[in-house]
FILUM-343614 format. One record per residue (C-alpha): residue number from 1; residue in one letter; x, y, z. Coordinates in steps of 0.001 Angstrom, whole numbers, plus 500000, padded with zeros to 6 digits. Example, Ala and Ser with C-alpha at 12.3 -4.5 7.8 and 13.67 -1.06 7.14 Angstrom:
<lomars>
[1, A, [512300, 495500, 507800]] [2, S, [513670, 498940, 507140]] 
</lomars>
This chain:
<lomars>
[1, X, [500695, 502118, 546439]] [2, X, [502677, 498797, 547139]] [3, X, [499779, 497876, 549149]] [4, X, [497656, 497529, 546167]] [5, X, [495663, 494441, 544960]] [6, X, [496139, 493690, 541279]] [7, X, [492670, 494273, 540575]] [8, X, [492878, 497648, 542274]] [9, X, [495833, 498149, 539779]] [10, X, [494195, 497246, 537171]] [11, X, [491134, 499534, 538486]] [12, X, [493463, 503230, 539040]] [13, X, [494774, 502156, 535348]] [14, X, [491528, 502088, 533617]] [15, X, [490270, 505230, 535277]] [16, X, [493700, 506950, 534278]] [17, X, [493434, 506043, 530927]] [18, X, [489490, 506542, 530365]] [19, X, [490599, 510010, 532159]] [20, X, [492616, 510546, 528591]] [21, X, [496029, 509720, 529779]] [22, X, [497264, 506163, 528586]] [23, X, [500562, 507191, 529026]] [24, X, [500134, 507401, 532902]] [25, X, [497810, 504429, 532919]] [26, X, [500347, 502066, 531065]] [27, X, [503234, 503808, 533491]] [28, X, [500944, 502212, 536846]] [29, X, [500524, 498999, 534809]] [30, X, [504611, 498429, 534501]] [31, X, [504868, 499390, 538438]] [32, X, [501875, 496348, 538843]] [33, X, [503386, 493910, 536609]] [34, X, [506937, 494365, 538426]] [35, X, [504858, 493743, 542184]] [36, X, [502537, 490679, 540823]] [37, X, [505043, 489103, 537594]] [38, X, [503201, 486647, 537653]] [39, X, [499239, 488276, 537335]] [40, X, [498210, 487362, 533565]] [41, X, [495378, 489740, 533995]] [42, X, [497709, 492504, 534456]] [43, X, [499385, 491693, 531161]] [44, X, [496623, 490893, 529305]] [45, X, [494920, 494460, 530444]] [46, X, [498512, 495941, 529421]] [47, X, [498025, 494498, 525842]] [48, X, [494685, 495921, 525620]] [49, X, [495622, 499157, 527116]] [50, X, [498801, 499303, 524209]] [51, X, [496900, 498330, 521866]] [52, X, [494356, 501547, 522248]] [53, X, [497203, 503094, 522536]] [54, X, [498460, 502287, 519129]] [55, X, [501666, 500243, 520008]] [56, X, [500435, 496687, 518643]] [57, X, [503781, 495439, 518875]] [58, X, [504318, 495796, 522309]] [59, X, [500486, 495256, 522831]] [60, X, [501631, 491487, 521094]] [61, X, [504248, 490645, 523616]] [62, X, [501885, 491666, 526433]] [63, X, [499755, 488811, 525379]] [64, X, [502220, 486434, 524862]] [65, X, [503737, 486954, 528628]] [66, X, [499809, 486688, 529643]] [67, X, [499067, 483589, 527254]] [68, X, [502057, 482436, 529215]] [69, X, [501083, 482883, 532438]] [70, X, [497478, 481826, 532174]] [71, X, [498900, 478186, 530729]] [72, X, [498087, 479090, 526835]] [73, X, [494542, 480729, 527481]] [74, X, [492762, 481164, 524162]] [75, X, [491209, 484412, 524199]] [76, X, [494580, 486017, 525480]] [77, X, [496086, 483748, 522408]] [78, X, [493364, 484783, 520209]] [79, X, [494234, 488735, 521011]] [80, X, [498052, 488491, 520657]] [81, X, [496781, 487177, 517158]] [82, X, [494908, 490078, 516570]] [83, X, [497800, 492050, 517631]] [84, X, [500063, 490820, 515259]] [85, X, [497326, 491304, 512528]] [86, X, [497286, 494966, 513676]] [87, X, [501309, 495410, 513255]] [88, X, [501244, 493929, 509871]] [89, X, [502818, 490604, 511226]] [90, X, [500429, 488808, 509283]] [91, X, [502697, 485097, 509126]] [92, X, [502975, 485220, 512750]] [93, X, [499529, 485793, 513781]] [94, X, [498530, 483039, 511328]] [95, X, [500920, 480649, 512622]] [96, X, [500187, 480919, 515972]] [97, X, [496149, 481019, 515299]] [98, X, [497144, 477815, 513933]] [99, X, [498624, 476381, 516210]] [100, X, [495259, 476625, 518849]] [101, X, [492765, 475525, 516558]] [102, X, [491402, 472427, 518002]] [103, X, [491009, 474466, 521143]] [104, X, [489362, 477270, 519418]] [105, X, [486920, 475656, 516525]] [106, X, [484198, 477059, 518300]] [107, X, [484465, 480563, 518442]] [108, X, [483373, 483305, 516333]] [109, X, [486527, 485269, 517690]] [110, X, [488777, 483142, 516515]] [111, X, [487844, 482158, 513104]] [112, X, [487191, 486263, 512415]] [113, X, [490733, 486940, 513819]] [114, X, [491885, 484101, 511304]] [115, X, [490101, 485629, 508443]] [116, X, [491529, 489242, 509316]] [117, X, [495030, 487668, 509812]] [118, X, [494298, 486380, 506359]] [119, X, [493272, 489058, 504308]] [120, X, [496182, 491097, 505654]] [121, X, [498478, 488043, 504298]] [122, X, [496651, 488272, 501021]] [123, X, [494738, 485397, 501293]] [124, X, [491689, 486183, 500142]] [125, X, [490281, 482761, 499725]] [126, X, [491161, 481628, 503420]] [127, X, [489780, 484872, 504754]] [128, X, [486832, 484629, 502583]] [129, X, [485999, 481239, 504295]] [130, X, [487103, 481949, 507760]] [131, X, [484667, 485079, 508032]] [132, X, [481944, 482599, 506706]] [133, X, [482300, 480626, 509834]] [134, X, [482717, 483316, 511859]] [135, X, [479401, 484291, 510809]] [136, X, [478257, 480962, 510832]] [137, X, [478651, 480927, 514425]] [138, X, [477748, 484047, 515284]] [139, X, [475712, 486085, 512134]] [140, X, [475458, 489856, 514296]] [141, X, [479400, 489504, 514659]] [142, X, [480265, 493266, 513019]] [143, X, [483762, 492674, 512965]] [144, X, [483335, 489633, 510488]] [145, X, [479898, 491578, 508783]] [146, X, [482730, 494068, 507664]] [147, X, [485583, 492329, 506723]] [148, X, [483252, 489948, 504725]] [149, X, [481875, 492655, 502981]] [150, X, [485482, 494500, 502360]] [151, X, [486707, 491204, 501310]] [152, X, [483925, 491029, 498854]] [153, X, [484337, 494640, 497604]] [154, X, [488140, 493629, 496838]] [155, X, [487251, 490171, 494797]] [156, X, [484350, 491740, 492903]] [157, X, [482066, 489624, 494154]] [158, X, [478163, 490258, 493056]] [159, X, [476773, 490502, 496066]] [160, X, [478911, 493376, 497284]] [161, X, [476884, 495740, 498106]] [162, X, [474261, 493273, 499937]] [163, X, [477161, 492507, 502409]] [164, X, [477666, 496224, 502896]] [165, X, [473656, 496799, 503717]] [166, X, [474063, 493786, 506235]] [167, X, [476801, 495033, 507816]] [168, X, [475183, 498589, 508384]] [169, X, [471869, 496776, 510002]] [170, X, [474660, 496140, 512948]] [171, X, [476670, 498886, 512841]] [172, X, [474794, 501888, 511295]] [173, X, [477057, 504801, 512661]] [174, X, [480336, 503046, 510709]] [175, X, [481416, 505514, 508636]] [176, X, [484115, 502816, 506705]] [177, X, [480954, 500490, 506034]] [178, X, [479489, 503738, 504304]] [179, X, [482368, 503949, 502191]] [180, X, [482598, 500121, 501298]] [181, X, [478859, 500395, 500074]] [182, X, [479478, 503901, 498038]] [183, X, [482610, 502151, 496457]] [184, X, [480519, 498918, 496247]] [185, X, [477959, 500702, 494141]] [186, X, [479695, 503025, 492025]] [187, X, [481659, 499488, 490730]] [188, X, [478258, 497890, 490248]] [189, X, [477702, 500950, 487684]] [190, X, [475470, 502937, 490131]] [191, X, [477810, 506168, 490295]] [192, X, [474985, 508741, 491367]] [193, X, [473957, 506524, 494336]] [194, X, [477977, 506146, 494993]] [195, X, [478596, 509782, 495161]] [196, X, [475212, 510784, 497134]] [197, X, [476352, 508438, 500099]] [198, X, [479838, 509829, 500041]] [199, X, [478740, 513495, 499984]] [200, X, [476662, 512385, 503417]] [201, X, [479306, 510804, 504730]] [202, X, [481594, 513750, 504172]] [203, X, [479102, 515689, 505533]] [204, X, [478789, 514213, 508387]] [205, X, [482456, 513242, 508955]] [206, X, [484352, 515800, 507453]] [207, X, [487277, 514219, 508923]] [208, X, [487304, 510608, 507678]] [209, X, [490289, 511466, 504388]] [210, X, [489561, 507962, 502787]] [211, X, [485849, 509445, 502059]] [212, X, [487297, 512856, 501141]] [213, X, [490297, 510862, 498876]] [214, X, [487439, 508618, 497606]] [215, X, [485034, 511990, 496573]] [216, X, [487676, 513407, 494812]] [217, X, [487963, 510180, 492354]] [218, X, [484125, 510432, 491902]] [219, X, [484554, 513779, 490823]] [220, X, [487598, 513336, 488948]] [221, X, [485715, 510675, 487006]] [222, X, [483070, 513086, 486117]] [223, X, [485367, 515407, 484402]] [224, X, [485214, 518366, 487207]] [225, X, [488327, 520696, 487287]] [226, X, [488296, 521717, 490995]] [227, X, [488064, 517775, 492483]] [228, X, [489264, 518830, 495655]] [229, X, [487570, 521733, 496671]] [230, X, [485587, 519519, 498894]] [231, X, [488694, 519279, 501272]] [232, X, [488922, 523186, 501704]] [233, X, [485358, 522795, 503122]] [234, X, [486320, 519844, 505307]] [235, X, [489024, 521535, 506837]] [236, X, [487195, 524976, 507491]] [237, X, [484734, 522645, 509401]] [238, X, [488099, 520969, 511208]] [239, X, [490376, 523302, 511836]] [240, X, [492251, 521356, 514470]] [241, X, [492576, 518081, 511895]] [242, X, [496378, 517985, 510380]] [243, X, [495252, 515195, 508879]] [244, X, [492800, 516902, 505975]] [245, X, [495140, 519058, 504134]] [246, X, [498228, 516333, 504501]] [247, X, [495176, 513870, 502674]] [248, X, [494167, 517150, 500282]] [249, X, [498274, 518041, 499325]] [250, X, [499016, 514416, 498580]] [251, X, [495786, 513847, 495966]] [252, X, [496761, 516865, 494390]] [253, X, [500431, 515773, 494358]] [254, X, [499205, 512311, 493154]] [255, X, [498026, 514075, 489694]] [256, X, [500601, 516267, 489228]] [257, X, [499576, 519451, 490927]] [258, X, [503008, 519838, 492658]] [259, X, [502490, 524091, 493544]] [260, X, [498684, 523516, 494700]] [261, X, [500176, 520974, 497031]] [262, X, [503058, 523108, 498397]] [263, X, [500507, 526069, 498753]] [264, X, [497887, 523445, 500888]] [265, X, [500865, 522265, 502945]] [266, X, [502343, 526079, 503520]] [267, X, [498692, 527253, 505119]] [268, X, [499146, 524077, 507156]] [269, X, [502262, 524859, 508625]] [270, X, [501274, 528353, 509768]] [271, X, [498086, 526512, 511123]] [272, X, [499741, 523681, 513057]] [273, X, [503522, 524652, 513453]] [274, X, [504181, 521717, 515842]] [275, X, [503588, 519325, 513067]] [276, X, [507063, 519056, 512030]] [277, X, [506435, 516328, 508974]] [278, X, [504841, 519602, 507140]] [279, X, [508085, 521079, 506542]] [280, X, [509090, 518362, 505021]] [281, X, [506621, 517594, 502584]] [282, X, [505886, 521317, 501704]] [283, X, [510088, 520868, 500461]] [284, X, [508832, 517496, 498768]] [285, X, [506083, 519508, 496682]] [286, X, [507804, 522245, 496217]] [287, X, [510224, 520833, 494703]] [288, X, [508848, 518243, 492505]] [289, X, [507176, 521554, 490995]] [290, X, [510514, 523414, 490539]] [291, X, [510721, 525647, 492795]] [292, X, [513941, 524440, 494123]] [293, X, [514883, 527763, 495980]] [294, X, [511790, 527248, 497976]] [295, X, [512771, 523623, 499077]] [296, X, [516014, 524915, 499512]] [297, X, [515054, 526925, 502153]] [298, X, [512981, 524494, 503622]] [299, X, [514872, 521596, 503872]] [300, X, [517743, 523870, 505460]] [301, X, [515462, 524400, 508265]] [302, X, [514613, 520973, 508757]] [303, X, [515109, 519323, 512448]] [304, X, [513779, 515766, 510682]] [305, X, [516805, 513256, 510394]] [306, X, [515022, 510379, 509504]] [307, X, [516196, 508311, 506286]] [308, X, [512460, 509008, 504417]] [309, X, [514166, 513000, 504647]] [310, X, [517696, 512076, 503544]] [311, X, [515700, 510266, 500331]] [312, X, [513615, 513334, 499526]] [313, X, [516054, 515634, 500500]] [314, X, [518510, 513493, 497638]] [315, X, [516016, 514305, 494936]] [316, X, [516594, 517890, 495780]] [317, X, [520104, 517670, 495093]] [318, X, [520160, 515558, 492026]] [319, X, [517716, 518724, 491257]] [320, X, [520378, 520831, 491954]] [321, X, [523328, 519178, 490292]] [322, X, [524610, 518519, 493703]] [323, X, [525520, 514946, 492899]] [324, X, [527941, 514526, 495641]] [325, X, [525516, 515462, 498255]] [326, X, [522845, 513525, 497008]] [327, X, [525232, 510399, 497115]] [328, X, [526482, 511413, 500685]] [329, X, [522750, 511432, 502387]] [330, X, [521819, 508090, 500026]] [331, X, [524916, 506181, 501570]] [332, X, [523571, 507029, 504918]] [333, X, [520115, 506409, 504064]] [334, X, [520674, 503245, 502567]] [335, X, [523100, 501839, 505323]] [336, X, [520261, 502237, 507722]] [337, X, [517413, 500945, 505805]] [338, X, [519313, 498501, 503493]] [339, X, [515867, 497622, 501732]] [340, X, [515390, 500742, 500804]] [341, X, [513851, 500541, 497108]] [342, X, [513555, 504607, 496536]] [343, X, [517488, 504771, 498203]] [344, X, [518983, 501876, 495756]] [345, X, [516670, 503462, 492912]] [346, X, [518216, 506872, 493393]] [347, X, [521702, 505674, 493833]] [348, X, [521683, 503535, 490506]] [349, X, [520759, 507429, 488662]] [350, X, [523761, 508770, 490337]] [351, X, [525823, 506150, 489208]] [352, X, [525129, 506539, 485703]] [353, X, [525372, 510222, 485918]] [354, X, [529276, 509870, 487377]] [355, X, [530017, 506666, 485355]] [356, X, [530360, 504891, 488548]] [357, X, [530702, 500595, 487392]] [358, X, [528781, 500201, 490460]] [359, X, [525347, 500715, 488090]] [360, X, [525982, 497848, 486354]] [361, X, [526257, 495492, 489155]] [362, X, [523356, 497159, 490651]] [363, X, [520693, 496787, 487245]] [364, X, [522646, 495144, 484203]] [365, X, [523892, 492456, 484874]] [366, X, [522977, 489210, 482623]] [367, X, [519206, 488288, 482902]] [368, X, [518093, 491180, 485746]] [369, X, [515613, 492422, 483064]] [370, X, [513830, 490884, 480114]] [371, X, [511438, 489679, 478438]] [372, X, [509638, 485828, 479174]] [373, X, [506863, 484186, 477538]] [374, X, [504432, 483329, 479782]] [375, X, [503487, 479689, 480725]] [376, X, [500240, 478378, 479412]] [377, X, [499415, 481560, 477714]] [378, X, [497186, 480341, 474912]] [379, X, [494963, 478416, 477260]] [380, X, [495215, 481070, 480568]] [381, X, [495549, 484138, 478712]] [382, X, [492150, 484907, 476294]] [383, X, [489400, 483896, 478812]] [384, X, [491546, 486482, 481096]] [385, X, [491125, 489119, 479037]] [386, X, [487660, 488740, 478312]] [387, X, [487392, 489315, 481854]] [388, X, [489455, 492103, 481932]] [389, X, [487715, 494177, 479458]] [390, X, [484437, 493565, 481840]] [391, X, [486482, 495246, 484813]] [392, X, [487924, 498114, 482968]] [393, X, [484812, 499340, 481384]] [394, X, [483347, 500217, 485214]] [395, X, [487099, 501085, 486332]] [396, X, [488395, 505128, 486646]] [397, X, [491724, 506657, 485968]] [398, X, [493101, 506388, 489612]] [399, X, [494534, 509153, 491519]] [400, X, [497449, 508939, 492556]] [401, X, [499073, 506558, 490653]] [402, X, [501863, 506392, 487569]] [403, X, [498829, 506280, 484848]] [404, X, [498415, 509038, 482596]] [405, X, [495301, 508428, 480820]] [406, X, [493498, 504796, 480617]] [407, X, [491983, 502582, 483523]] [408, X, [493390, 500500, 486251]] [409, X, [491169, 497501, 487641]] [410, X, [490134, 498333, 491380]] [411, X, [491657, 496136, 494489]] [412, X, [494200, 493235, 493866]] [413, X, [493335, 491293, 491110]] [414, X, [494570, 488138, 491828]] [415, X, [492425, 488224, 495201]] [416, X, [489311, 488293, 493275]] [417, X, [487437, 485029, 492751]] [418, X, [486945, 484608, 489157]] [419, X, [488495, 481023, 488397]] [420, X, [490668, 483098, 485337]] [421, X, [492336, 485276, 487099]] [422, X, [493429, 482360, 489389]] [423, X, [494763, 480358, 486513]] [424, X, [496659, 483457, 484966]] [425, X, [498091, 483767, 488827]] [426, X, [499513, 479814, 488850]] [427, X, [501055, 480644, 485112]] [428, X, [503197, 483817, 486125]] [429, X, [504236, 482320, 489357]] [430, X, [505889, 479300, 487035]] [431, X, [507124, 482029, 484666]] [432, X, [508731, 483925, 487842]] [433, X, [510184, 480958, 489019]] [434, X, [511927, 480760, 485383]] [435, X, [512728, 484378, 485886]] [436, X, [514418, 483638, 489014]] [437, X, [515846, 480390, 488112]] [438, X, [518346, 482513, 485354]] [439, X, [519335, 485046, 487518]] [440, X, [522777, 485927, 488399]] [441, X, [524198, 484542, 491703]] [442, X, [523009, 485351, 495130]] [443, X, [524827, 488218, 496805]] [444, X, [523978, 489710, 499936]] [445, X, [525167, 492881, 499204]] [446, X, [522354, 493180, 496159]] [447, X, [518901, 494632, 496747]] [448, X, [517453, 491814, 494633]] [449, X, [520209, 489069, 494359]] [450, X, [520334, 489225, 498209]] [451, X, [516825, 487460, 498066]] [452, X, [517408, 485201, 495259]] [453, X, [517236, 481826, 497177]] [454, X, [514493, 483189, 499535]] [455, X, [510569, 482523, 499455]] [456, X, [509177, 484857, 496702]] [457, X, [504897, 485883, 496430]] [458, X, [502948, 488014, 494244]] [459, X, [501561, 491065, 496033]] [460, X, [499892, 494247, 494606]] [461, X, [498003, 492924, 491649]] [462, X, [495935, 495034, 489028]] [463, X, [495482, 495600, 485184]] [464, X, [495958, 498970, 483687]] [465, X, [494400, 499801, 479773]] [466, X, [495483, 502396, 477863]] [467, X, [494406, 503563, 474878]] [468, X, [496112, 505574, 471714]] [469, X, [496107, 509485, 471658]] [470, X, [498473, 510128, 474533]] [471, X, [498235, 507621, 477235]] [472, X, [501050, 506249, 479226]] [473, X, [502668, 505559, 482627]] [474, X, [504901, 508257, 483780]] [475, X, [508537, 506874, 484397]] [476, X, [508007, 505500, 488592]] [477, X, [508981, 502800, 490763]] [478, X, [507151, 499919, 493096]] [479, X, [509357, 500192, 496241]] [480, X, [506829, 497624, 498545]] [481, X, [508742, 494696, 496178]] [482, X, [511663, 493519, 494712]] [483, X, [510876, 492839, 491366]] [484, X, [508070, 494404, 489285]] [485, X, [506527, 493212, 485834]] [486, X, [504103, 493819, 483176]] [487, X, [502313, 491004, 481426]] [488, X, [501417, 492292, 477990]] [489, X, [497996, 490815, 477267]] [490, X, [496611, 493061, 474243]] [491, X, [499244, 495766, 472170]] [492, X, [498447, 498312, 469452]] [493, X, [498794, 497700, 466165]] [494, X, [502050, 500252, 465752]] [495, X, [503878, 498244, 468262]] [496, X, [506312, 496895, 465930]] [497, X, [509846, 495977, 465677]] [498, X, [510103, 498637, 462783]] [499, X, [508789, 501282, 464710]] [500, X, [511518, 504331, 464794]] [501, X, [509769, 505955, 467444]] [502, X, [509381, 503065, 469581]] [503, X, [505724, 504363, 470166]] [504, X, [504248, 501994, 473401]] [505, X, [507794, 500414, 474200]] [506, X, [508595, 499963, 477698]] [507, X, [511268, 502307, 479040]] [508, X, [513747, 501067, 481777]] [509, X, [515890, 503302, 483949]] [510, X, [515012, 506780, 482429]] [511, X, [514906, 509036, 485567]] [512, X, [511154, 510363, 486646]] [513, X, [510487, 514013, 485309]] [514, X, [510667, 515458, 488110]] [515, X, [514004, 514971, 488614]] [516, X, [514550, 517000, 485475]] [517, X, [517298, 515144, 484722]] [518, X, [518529, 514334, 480371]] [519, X, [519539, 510980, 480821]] [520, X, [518017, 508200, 478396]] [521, X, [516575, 504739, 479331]] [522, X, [519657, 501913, 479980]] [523, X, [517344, 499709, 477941]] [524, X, [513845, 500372, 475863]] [525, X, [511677, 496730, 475074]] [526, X, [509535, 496417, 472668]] [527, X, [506389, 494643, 474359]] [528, X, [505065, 491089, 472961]] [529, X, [501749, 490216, 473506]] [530, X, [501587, 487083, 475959]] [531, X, [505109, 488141, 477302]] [532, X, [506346, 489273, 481226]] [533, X, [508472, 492014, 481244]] [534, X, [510722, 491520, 484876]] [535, X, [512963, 493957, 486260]] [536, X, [514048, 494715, 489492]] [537, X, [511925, 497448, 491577]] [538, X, [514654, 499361, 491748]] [539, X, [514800, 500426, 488400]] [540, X, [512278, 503389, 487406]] [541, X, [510291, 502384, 484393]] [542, X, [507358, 503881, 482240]] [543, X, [505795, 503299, 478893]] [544, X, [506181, 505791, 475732]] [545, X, [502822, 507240, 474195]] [546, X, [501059, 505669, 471458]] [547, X, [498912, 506864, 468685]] [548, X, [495881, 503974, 467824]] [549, X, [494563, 501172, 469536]] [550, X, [494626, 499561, 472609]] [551, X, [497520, 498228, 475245]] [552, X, [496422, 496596, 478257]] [553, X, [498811, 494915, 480732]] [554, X, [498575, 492704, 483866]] [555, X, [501464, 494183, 486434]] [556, X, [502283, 493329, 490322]] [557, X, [504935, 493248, 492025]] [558, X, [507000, 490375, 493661]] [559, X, [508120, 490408, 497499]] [560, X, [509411, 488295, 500247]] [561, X, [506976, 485608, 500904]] [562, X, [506438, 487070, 504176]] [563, X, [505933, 490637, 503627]] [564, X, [502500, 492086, 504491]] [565, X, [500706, 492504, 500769]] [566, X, [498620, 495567, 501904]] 
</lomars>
């Protein structure tokens, strides 16, 4: 075929790969780039072509060579951007969108590839304002109709749902603009017209698992006992989907139900045997519900030797008592992924266990936990919780996290508009850089000290309230950052330096339950109201119970400044 034009190359590719096999079509697009180097188009299509394909990395450099070739041709810029957007290399994609602005003012492509590039950054202002001139330019644009909307969802704005009903005059058949509106209206208060949507769209697309995961919070919310059945019906209508009971086991797993998750994962297995990853999380679940011999066998049978495995597979030994194994597959685990949160959490438990000094270095050493007041707090802090209370009186016990009991706020707060929540943002990021500032030395060989002289951001942002009778967080970690925190906005009455019981104190280092292990906190802290609690994310951490009133807390987590914040 070395008689080939490029545009006949380009021509056998496409037809391969609307045939079904990208594989083959990308192999004839390699053999076309190597006889015309220098054809941009050929790249460029070879971007496209990976990026159907689900390789956006490789789909980026594609464009770049074309951009390259084609002397810095905006669309092909403007789709490397959207690339990087697509492999989480949010920085990049902004700095190169950047860079060909003055060329690009114009177009509605490039301002929504901005915005998306944005919002996956966590900057919901920018994006918020980018998609506006997107639309400005171009109002039918669906890609900027739904990110707009999304981005409105996220910062509460009123008009939520409006942006949703927009967005579905373009693009009616979008099942995720279906979703946006249901979870647009059951926060406007509107839970019946919420769960009547979803129930279509579940209908209709038994297989989308964010409308299944989202049902199953509805009807959590509404007190139901079975909130999952809706899943078993889903997959009886797609058998072939591995996707619906991996979705089902892990919102089951996310509350606790350990054994239902392991049994939804077993009929999986028998059903799709070449899924390997099922192995390995019906061994997770198993476990975490105690049936160790189970996991045992499991895990023994495993062909998996990636590091997420050697972390599970850890938990089953501290399980066990086999502390030296545990350690042996952490060592490994962490070597290869040295920013490994779970790895470094794990290890520091061990530690303690064999009295290793090595735990100290690693989680108490002077000023790596603590209490700080918070800057500002008697001007930021009270009109913030006025708004708070207004979110978590529409806002459910969520599924799948730490919270036992109580309400967590929807979305990242600190992308939401409200002028408030923007000022309470600006206070903790002075109070982190105090945090920071009193530290122990950099050391490269630290999860967290390693990073101490590096670019630092908020990601992950929400509010949880709690109230007395039994609620509380479960004893978990945050391994997306490096350091974690709780701003204590409103405490219970009890919580008191008096208090033998401790009742609502925060708990650092006592192992999660599941790991059934007796080992105590390495330090318990007695909350103050207008006070950050900061730790590193390494440590596991969870609140005791309280009896009367009400706790509510700010948290986030802190990461490298140019980690995505999704």
């Amino acid at each position: 075929m070395s008689s080939l034009t490029p545009q006949q190359w380009a021509s056998r590719a496409a037809a391969t790969a609307q045939g079904g096999d990208a594989r083959a079509a990308l192999q004839m697009l390699a053999e076309a780039r190597q006889a015309f180097p220098q054809e941009a188009g050929l790249w460029h299509y070879s971007g496209k072509l990976a990026l159907q394909s689900g390789d956006p990395g490789a789909a980026a450099d594609f464009f770049a060579k074309a951009c390259e070739l084609a002397g810095g041709k905006v669309e092909f810029a403007i789709d490397q951007a959207i690339a990087l957007t697509t492999a989480n290399r949010h920085r990049e994609a902004l700095d190169l969108l950047a860079a060909i602005e003055g060329a690009a003012t114009d177009r509605a492509s490039y301002w929504s590839a901005r915005a998306n590039a944005a919002r996956g950054h966590g900057d919901a202002g920018d994006a918020a304002g980018w998609y506006d001139r997107a639309l400005a330019l171009e109002p039918q644009r669906s890609t900027a109709l739904q990110g707009r909307a999304g981005l409105a969802l996220e910062r509460g704005e009123d008009d939520a749902v409006a942006r949703f009903d927009r967005a579905l005059q373009v693009d009616a058949g979008n099942a995720l603009l279906w979703l946006g509106k249901a979870q647009a209206l059951d926060v406007a208060g509107d839970v019946t017209g919420a769960r009547t949507i979803i129930e279509q769209v579940v209908a209709q697309a038994p297989h989308y698992t964010d409308a299944l995961f989202f049902l199953a919070q509805l009807r959590q919310a509404q007190g139901e006992q079975d909130y999952t059945s809706h899943y078993a019906d889903a997959a009886a209508k797609v058998p072939q989907d591995p996707n619906i009971p991996d979705s089902w086991a892990r919102t089951l797993a996310g509350m606790d139900s350990n054994a239902e998750a392991a049994d939804v994962i077993a009929v999986a297995r028998a059903r799709f045997p070449q899924v390997e990853r099922f192995k390995l999380l019906e061994a997770i679940y198993a476990g975490a519900a105690g049936d160790d011999d189970r996991a045992e066998v499991l895990f023994a049978d495993l062909d998996d030797t990636s590091d997420d495995r050697k972390v599970h597979e850890s938990r089953h030994r501290i399980r066990r008592g086999e502390f030296d194994r545990a350690e042996a597959l952490l060592e490994v685990a962490e070597y290869q992924v040295s920013h490994d949160i779970r790895a470094w959490a794990l290890r520091g438990i061990l530690w303690r266990l064999s009295g290793d000094p090595r735990e100290e270095w690693l989680h108490e050493q002077a000023n790596l936990y603590g209490l700080r007041p918070l800057h500002d707090a008697e001007s930021v802090l009270p009109p913030a919780i006025a708004r708070l209370h207004d979110l978590h009186d529409g806002s459910p016990l969520p599924l799948g996290q730490s919270l036992r009991g109580g309400t967590q706020t929807r979305g990242r707060l600190f992308d939401r508009g409200e002028p408030e929540f923007q000022r309470l943002r600006e206070a903790i990021e002075a109070t982190i850089e105090d945090y920071r500032a009193g530290l122990p030395a950099a050391d490269a060989t630290h999860p967290l000290l390693r990073h101490r002289e590096t670019d630092w951001r908020i990601v992950g942002s929400w509010s949880v309230r709690l109230s007395g009778g039994g609620d509380y967080h479960t004893s978990h970690i945050h391994p997306q950052g490096i350091v974690s925190s709780a701003l204590y906005c409103e405490l219970p009455q009890e919580v008191a330096d008096h208090d033998p019981e401790q009742h609502g104190w925060l708990e650092l280092g006592r192992p999660p339950p599941d790991l059934r292990l007796e080992l105590g906190p390495i330090a318990v802290i007695r909350p103050r109201a207008g006070h950050l609690a900061l730790f590193p994310s390494t440590l596991y951490h969870g609140t005791r119970p309280f009896d009367d009133g009400r706790r509510m807390t700010v948290a986030f987590d802190v990461a490298l400044a140019d980690k995505p914040s999704g």
